[in-house]
C-alpha positions in Angstrom: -28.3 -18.0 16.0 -25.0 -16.3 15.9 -22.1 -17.6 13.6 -19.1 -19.2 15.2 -16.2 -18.5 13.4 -12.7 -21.3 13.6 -9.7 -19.7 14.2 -7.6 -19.9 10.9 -4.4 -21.7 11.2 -2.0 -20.3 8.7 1.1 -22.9 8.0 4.7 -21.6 8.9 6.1 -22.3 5.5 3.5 -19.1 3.9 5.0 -17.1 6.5 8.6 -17.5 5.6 7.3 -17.3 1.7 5.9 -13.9 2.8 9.1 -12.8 4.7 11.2 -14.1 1.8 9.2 -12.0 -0.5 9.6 -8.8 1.7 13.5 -9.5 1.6 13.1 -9.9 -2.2 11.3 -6.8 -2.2 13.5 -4.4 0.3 16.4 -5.6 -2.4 14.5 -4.0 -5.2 13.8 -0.9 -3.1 17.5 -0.6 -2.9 19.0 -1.4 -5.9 16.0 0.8 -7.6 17.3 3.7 -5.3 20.4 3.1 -7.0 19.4 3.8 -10.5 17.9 6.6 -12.4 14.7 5.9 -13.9 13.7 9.3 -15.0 10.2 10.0 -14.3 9.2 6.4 -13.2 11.5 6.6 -10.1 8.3 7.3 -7.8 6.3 5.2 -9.6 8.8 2.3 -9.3 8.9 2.6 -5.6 5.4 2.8 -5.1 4.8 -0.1 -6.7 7.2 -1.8 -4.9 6.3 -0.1 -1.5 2.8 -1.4 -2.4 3.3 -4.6 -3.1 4.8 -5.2 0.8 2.2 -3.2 2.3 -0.4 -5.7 1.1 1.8 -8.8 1.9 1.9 -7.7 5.2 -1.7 -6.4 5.3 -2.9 -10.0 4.0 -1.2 -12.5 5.7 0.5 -11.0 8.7 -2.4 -8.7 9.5 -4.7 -12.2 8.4 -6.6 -9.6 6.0 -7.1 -12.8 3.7 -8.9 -15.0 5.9 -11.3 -12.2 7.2 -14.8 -11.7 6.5 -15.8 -9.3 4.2 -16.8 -6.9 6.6 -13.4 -6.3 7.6 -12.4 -6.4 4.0 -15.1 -3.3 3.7 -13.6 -1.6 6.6 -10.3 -1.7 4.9 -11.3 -0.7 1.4 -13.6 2.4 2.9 -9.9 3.4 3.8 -8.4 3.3 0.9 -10.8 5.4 -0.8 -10.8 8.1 1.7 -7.2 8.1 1.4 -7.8 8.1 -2.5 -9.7 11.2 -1.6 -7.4 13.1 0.4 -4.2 12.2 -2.1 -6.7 13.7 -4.9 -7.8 17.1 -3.0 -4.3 17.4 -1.7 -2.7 17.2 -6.0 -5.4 19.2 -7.1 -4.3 22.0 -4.4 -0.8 21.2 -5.2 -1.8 21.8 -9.3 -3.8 25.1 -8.8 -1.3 27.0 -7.2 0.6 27.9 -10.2 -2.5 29.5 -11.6 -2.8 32.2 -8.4 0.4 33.9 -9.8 2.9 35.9 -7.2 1.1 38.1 -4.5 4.6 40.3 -4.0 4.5 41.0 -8.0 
């Protein structure tokens, strides 16, 4: 017998906490674009950049309230993209070792 699933009813006020957090955040992305943080500037705005993704992935998208096959669906993503950033670095590393052709 097949499952029947409720539609989940998320209340207005965790919407307007979410938007309220993505203001929060887009005012860190700016004022960290505004200082120099050396070598953590990229990692500083990723974090931040990631932190909003998933707000928006988890309650706008209603990743939270799926089942866990969608939650599958989405990981498998993230580790194919974990795949292609790591082939992509380690091309981007092993170039320096092929030297100059016009030398």
């Amino acid at each position: 017998m097949p499952e029947h699933h409720e539609p989940h009813v998320v209340p207005v006020t965790v919407y307007v906490a979410v938007f309220a957090a993505l203001l929060l955040g887009t005012l860190l992305t700016v004022e960290a674009a505004r200082h120099d943080f050396g070598g953590l500037n990229s990692l500083i705005a990723l974090g931040i950049a990631f932190t909003k993704a998933s707000l928006v992935v988890l309650f706008f998208m209603h990743l939270r309230y799926s089942s866990r096959l969608t939650w599958l669906v989405f990981a498998s993503g993230f580790v194919l993209l974990a795949i292609l950033i790591f082939i992509t670095a380690s091309d981007y590393v092993s170039r320096g070792w092929l030297g100059n052709p016009g030398t």
